[in-house]
C-alpha positions, 0 to 999 in steps of 0.5 A, spaced: 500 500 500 505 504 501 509 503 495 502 505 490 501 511 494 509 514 492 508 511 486 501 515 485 504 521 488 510 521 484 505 520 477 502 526 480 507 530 481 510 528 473 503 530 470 504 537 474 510 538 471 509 537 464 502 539 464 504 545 460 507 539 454 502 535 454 496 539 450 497 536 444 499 530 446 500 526 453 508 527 452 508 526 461 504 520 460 509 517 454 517 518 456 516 520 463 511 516 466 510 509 461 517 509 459 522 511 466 516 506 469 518 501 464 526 502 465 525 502 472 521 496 473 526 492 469 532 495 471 530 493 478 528 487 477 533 484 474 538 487 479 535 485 485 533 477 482 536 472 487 543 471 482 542 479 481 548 484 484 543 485 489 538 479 491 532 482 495 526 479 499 520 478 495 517 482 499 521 489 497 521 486 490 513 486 491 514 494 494 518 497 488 515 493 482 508 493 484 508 497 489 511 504 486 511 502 479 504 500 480 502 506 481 506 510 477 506 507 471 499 509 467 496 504 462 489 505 464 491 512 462 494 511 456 487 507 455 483 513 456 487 519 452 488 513 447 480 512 447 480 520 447 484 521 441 479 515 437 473 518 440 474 525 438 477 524 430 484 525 432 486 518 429 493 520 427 494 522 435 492 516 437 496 511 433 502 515 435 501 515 442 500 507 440 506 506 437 510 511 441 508 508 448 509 501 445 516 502 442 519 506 447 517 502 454 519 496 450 526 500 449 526 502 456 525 495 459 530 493 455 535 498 456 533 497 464 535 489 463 541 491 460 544 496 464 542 491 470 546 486 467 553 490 466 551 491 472 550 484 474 557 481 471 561 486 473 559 483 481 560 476 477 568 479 476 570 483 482 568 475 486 572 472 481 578 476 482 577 476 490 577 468 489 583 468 485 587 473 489 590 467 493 592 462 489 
């Protein structure tokens, strides 16, 4: 509960700040929420993995992932400003922000992913120094 309610008010505090961007088209929801919501979920996710450089309890996994992400990220506002754009004719928008939010929340995830992995293997080779320094 806790992790959503900082999840909703850090979307809150976003919208606020690009409110004057987003007239047109929903540029808060798209990179700030969508796409940083989809890099953090991943990259936490594979850092904090019971291999990762960071293993966490499912507990605190649940916190950040479900929890915080959860309520930052904002697929049924996606739906709706998506829905809006249909509704009201703007056809055009409406594909653009389809295309936009799929193609770099994917990229952020994969982004996160990788990212977590260098840093993953970069544990994996400091133990394996440490592991050899006395031979």
């Amino acid at each position: 509960m806790f992790g959503g309610a900082l999840g909703s008010l850090l979307r809150h505090v976003v919208s606020v700040l690009t409110a004057p961007y987003s007239r047109i088209m929903p540029w808060g929801t798209i990179f700030a929420v969508n796409t940083v919501g989809s890099f953090v979920i991943a990259f936490f996710a594979t850092l904090t993995m019971a291999d990762g450089r960071y293993p966490m309890s499912d507990n605190m996994r649940l916190l950040v992932m479900t929890g915080i992400c959860g309520g930052y990220t904002t697929f049924s506002t996606f739906s709706w400003q998506t829905f809006e754009f249909l509704r009201t004719g703007a056809v055009g928008r409406a594909l653009l922000t389809v295309i936009l939010s799929v193609v770099m929340c994917i990229g952020a995830a994969s982004a996160g992913y990788i990212t977590a992995v260098c840093f993953n293997f970069q544990t994996m080779q400091a133990v394996e120094v440490e592991k050899h320094k006395d031979i």
